[in-house]
Each structure stands twice: as C-alpha cells, then as structure tokens.
KEKE-3310 file (N, C-alpha, C; in steps of 0.2 Angstrom, whole numbers, plus 5000, padded with zeros to 4 digits):
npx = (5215:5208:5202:5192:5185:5179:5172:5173:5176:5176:5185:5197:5197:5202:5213:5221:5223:5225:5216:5217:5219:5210:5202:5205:5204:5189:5186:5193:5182:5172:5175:5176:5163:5156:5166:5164:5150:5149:5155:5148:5136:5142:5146:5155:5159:5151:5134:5136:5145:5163:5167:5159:5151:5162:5169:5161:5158:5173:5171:5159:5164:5174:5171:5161:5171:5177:5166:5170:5175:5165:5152:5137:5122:5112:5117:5128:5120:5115:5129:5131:5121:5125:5136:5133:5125:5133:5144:5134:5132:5144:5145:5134:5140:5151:5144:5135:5143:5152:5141:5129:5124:5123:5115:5124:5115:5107:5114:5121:5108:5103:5116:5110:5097:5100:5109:5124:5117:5117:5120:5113:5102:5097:5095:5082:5075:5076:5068:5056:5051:5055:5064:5062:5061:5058:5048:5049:5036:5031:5020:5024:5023:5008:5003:4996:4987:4988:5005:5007:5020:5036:5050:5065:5076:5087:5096:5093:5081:5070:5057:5051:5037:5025:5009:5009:5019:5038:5049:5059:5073:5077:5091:5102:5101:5091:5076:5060:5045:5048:5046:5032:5028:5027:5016:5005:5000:4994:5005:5016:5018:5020:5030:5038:5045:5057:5064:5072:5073:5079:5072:5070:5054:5045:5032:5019:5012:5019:5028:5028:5024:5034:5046:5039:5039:5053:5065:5077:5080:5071:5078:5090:5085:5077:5088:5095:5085:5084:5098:5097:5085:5093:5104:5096:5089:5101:5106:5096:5097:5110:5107:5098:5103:5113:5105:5098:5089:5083:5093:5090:5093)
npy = (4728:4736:4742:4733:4728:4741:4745:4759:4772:4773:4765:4772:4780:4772:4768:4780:4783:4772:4759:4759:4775:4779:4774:4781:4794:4794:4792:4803:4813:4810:4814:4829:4832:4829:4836:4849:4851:4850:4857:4869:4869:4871:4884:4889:4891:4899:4899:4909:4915:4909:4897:4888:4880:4878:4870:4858:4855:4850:4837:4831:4828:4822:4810:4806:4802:4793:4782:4776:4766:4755:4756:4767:4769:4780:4783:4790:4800:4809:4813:4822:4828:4838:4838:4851:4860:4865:4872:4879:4887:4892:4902:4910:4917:4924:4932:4942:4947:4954:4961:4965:4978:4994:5010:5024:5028:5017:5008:5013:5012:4995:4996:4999:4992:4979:4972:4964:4957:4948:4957:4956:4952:4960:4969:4966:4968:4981:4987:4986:4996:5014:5032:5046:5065:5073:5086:5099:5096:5085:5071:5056:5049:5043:5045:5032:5027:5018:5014:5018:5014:5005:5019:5025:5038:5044:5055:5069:5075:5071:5074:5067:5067:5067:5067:5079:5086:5090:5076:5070:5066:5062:5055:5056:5039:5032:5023:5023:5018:5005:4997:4995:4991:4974:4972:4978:4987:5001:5016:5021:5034:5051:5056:5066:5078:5085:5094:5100:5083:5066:5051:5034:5024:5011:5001:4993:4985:4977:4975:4965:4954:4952:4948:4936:4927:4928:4920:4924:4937:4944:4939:4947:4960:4960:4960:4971:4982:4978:4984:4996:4999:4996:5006:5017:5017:5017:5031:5038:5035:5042:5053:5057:5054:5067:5076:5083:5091:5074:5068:5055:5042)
npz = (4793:4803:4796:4789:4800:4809:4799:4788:4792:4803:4805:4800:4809:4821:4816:4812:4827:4837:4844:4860:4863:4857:4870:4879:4876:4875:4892:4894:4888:4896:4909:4908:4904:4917:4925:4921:4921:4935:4941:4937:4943:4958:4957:4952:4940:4923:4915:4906:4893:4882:4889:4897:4884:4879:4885:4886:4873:4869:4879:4872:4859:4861:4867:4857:4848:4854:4852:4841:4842:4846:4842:4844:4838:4844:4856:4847:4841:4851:4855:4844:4844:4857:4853:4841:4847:4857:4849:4842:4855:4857:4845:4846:4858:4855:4843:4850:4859:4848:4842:4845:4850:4864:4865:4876:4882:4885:4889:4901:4909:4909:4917:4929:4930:4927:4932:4928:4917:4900:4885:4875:4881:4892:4880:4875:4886:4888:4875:4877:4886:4884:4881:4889:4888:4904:4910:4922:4935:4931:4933:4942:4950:4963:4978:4986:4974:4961:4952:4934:4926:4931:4932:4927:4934:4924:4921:4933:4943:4955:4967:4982:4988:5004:5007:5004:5007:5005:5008:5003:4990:4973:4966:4950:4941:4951:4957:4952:4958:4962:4973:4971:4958:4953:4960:4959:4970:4979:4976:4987:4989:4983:4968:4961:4945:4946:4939:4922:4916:4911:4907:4909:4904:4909:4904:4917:4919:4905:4910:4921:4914:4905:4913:4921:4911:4909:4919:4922:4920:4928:4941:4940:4941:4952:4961:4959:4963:4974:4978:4976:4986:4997:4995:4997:5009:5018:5014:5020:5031:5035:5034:5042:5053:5055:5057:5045:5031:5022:5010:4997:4984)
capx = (5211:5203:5193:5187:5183:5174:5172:5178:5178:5180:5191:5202:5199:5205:5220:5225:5224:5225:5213:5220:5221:5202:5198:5207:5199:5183:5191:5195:5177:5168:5180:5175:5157:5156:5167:5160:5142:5150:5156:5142:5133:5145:5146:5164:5160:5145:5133:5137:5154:5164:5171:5155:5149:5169:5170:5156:5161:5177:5167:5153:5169:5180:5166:5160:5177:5179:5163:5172:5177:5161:5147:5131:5117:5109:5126:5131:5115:5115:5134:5133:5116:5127:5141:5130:5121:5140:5144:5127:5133:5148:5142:5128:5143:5154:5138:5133:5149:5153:5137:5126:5127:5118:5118:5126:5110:5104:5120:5117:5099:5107:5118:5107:5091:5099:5117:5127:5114:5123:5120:5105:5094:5096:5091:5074:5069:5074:5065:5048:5053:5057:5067:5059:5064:5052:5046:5045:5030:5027:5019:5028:5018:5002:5003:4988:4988:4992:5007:5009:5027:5042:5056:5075:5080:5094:5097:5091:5081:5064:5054:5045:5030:5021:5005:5010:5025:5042:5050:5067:5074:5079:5096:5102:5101:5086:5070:5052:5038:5051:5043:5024:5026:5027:5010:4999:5000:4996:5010:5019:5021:5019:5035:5036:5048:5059:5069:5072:5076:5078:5068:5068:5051:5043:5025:5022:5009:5021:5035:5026:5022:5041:5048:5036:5041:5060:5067:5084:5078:5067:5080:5094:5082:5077:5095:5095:5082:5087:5102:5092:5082:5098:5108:5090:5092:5108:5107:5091:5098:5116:5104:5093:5108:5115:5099:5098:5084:5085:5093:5089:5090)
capy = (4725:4738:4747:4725:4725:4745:4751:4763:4779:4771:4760:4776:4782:4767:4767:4785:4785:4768:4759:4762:4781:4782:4774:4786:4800:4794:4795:4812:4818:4807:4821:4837:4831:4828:4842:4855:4853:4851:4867:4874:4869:4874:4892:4890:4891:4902:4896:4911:4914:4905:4892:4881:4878:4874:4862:4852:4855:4844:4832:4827:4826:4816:4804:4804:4798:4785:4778:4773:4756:4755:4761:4766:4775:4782:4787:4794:4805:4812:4817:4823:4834:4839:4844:4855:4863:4869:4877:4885:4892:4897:4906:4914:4920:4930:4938:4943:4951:4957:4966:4966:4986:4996:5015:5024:5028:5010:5003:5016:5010:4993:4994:4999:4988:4973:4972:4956:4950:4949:4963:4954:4947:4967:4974:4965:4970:4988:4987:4988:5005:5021:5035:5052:5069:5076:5094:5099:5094:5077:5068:5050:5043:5046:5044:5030:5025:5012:5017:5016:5014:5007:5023:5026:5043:5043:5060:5075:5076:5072:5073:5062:5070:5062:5072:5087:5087:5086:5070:5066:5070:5057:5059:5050:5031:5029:5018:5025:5013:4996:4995:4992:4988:4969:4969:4987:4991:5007:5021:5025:5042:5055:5057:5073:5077:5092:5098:5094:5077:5062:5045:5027:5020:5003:5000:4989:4975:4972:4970:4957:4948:4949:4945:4929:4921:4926:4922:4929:4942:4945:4939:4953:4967:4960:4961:4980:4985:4976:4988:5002:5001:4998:5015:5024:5015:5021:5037:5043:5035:5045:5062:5057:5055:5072:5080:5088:5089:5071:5065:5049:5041)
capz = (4798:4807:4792:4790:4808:4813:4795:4784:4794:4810:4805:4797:4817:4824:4813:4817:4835:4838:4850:4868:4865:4858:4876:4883:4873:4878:4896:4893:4888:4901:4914:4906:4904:4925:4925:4920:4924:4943:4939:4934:4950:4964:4954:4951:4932:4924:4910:4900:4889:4881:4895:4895:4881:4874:4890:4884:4865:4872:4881:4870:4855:4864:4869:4852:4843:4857:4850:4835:4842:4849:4840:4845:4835:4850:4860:4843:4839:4859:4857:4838:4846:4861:4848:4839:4852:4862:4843:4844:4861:4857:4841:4849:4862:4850:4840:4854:4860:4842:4833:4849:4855:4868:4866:4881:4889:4887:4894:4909:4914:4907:4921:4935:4931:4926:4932:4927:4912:4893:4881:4870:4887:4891:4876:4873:4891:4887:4869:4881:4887:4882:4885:4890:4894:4909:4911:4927:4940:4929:4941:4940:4955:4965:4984:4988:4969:4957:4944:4927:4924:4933:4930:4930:4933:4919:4923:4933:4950:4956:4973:4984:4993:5008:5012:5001:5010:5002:5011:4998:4983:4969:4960:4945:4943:4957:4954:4954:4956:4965:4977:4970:4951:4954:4962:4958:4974:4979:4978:4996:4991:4977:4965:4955:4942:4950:4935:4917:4917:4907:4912:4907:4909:4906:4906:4923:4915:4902:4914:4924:4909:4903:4920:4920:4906:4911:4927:4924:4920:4934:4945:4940:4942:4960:4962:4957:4967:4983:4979:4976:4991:5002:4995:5001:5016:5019:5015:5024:5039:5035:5034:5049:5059:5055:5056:5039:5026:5018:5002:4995:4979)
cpx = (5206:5197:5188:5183:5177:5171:5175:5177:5178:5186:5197:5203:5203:5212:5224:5229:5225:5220:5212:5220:5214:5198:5198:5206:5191:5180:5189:5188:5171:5168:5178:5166:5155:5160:5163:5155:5144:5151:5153:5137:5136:5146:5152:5164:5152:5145:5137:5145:5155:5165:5167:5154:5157:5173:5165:5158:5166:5177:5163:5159:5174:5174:5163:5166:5177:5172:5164:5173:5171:5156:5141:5126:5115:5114:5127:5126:5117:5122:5135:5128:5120:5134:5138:5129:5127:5142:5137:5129:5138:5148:5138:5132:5145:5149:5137:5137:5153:5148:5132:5127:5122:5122:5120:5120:5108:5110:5121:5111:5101:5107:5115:5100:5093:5107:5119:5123:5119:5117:5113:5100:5093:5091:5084:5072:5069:5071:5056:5048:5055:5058:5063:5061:5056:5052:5047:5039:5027:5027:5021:5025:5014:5002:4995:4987:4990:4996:5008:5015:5032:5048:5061:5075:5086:5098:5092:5088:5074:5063:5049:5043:5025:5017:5007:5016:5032:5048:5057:5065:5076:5085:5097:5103:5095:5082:5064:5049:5042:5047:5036:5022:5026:5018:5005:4998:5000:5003:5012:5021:5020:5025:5033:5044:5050:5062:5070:5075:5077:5077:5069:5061:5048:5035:5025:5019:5014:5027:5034:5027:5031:5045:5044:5038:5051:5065:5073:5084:5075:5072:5088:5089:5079:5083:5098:5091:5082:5094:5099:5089:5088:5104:5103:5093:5094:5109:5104:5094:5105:5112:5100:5099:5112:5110:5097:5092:5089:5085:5094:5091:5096)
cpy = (4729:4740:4740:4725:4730:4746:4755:4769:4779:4767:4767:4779:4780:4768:4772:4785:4779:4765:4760:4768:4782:4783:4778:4792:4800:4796:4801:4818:4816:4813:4826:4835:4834:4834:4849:4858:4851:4859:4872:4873:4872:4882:4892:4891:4895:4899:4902:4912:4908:4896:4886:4876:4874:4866:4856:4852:4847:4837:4826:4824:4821:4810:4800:4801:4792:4779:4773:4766:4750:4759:4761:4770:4782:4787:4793:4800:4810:4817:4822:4832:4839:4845:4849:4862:4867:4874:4881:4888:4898:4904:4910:4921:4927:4933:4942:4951:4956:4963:4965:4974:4990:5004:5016:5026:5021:5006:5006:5014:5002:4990:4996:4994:4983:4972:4964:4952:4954:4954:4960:4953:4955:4972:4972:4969:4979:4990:4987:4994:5009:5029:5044:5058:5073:5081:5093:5098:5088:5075:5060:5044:5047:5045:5038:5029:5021:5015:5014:5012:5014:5013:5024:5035:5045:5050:5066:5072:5076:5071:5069:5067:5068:5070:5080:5089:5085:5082:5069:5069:5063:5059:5053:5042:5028:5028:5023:5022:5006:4995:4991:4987:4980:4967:4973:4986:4998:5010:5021:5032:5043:5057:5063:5074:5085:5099:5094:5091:5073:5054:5040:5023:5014:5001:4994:4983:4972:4971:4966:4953:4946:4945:4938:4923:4922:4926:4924:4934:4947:4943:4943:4958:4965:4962:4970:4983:4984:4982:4993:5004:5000:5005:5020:5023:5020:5027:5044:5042:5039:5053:5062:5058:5061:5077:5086:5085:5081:5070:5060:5047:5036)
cpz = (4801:4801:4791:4797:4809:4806:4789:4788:4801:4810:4801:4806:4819:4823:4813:4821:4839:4845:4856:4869:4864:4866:4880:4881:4877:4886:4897:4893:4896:4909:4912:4906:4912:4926:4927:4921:4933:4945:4941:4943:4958:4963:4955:4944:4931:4916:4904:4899:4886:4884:4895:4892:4875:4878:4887:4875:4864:4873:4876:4865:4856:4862:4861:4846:4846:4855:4842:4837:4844:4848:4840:4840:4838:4854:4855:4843:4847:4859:4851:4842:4852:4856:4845:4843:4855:4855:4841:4849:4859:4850:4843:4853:4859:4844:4844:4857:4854:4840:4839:4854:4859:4869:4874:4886:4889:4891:4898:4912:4913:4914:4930:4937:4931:4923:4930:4919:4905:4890:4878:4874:4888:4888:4874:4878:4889:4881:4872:4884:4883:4887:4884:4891:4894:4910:4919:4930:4936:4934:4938:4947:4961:4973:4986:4979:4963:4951:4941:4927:4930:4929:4935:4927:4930:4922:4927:4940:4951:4962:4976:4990:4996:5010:5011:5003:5008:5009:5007:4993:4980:4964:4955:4947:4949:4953:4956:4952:4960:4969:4975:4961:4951:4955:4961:4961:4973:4980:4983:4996:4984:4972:4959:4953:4946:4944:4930:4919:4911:4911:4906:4909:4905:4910:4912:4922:4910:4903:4916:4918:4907:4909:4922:4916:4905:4916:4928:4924:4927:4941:4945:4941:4951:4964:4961:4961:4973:4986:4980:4985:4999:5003:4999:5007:5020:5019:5018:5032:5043:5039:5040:5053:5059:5053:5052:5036:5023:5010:5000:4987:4975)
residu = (UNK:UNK:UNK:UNK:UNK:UNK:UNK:UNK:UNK:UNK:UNK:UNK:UNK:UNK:UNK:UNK:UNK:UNK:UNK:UNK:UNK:UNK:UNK:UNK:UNK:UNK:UNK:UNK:UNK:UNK:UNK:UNK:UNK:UNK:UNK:UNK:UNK:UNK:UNK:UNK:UNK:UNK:UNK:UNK:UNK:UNK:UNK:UNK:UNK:UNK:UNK:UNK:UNK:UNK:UNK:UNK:UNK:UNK:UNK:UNK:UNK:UNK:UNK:UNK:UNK:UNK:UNK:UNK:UNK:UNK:UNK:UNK:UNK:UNK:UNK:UNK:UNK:UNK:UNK:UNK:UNK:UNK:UNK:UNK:UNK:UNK:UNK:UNK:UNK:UNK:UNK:UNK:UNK:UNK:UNK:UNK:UNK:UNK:UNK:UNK:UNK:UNK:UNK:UNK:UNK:UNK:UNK:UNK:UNK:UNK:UNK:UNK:UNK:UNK:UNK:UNK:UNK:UNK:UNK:UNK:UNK:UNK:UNK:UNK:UNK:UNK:UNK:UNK:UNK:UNK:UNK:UNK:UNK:UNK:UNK:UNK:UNK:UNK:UNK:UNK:UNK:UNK:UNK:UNK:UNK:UNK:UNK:UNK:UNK:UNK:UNK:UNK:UNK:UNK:UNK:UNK:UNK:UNK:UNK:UNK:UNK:UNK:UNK:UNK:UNK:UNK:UNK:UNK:UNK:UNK:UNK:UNK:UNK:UNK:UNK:UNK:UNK:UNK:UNK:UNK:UNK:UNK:UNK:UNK:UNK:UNK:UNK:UNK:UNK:UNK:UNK:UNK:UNK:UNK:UNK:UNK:UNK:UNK:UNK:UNK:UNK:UNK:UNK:UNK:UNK:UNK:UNK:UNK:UNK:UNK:UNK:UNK:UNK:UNK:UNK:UNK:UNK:UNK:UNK:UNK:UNK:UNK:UNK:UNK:UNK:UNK:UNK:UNK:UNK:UNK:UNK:UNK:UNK:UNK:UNK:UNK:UNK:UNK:UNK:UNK:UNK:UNK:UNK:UNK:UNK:UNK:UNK:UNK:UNK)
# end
C-alpha cells in the first residue's frame, strides 16, 4: 500500500518508519532548524566548528525524510541544497584543522593580529606579508609621515622618537603603524629599529583592500589593536606614575 500510495523510495520510507514517526522527524528538524540559527544569533553557539553546520545537517535531513509522505520538489531541492552545503561545512572544518599549519612564527603574529580567526582565514591575510629581520636604526616610521607597512615586532626592540627625542621603547608583540595604517595618516611619531630584531610587515594599501573585502577579518585585527593600544595605555600610565623612563609596547 504505501510504495502504491508515495512511491517506490518513499513508500520504502513510509514503510520503515511509519508515518506518525516521519511527522515527528520532521518535527524534530523544524527544532534544530529554529534552534540553532537562534543560537547563532544570541552568541550562545558560533558559526565556526563543527556544532553548526551538524545542527543544520540534522535539521535540513529530518525535514527532508518527513517529506516523503508529502512531497515537494521545491522543499525537496532547498533541504537537499541545505544538506549539502552543512557537509561542505563540516568538511572544510576538519581540513582545516587537519592539513592547515602555521609555522611558529605565523601562529605568533597569528595570535597577536588576529586573535580568535581559524587557521586558513589567517594564513591568507599573513601570505600578504612577510617576515624580516631588522638591523639596527631601520627606520619603520617617519614622525609627520605616511607609512608603508603595518609591523609586528615578532622579536627584539624598537624606539619611538618624538622631536628627536626618545619617547618609549617597543617590546616583542607590539604594533607599528595601528594607529594610521587604516587611513595614511601621517605617523605620530618616528619608530626606529633599536636592536637586531625580527618583524612581520604588511604593505598598508594591500591591507585596506584585504580588510575591505573581509570584514572578519578586519574586525579581529581591530580587536588586536584596541588591545594593543590599551596594554600602551596601561603601561605608560604605570611608568608615568612611578616617574621612570617610559616602557611601552
């Protein structure tokens, strides 16, 4: 009766699971659907990992069995595309996590420029840089000046000079250029290379352009530099208050 009634591959469904239970599968994806994308919204669940795209996996597959009794073309395609599209996620996941690697200095700047993004979004942006090492008195930015190059201090020690004056030191992990590269504003100050070092830098036009076309991007590294610029903060207003030479960085 059923395979006469839905079919032959819904009617083998039907006759499975029997009717009442498909409904109730359907049911079931209808809750994970609404679910999950509520989820997603209140920040109780995050797009990346596995968790999402296995919740909608769930969703779209339920919904699509309970169409057996009840068959749409349209419904069908949408959930089929849906099912797809979450095994495209969660595959992308585990590559990602498997055979996507970042040497130990790239997972160092990595984790200062662009804390929280996954390993692949990462390595494009740092595949627009490169890593340097600096002689002494490289000048890394010009007081009254437009720079080249956002740099990270991977290792080693450079000086900020106001008016010929040295002003701060910069230790590992600190930003040169946060402030202006965004906008090619002039420099706020002269940045000199104090000691060998090793530097990460990234030309500043073809950050804009990256950071344009990705705004997660762009808004993990605003996230890095908001820090950046509150460790300085913090630390010139430690050394102001204990009236020593300042160290920043």
């Amino acid at each position: 009766m059923a395979s006469a009634e839905y079919g032959p591959i819904a009617g083998t469904v039907v006759g499975l699971l029997g009717e009442p239970l498909i409904g109730w599968i359907g049911i079931v994806g209808v809750v994970f659907y609404i679910g999950s994308y509520l989820a997603l919204q209140l920040g109780l669940l995050k797009g990346e990992g596995y968790t999402y795209p296995i919740l909608n996996l769930i969703g779209s597959g339920s919904v699509l069995i309970s169409l057996s009794t009840h068959f749409n073309p349209f419904s069908a395609f949408v959930e089929t595309s849906w099912v797809t599209i979450s095994c495209i996620g969660i595959l992308r996941h585990w590559f990602v996590t498997t055979y996507v690697r970042l040497s130990e200095e790239e997972g160092q700047v990595a984790a200062i420029l662009l804390p929280g993004l996954k390993k692949d979004r990462a390595k494009r942006l740092l595949a627009l840089g490169r890593f340097i090492d600096a002689p002494p008195e490289l000048r890394l930015a010009s007081e009254d000046a437009p720079i080249r190059d956002l740099s990270v201090v991977v290792r080693g020690h450079c000086r900020i000079e106001r008016r010929g004056q040295v002003v701060a030191l910069l230790r590992d992990g600190a930003l040169v250029g946060e402030l202006t590269y965004a906008t090619g504003a002039p420099a706020t100050a002269t940045v000199v290379v104090a000691e060998p070092s090793r530097l990460f830098q990234i030309d500043c036009g073809a950050l804009r352009g990256y950071l344009a076309r990705n705004a997660d991007v762009a808004a993990a590294l605003e996230t890095a530099i908001t820090g950046d610029l509150r460790g300085k903060l913090a630390e010139a207003t430690r050394r102001l208050s204990e009236n020593v030479p300042e160290t920043v960085g």
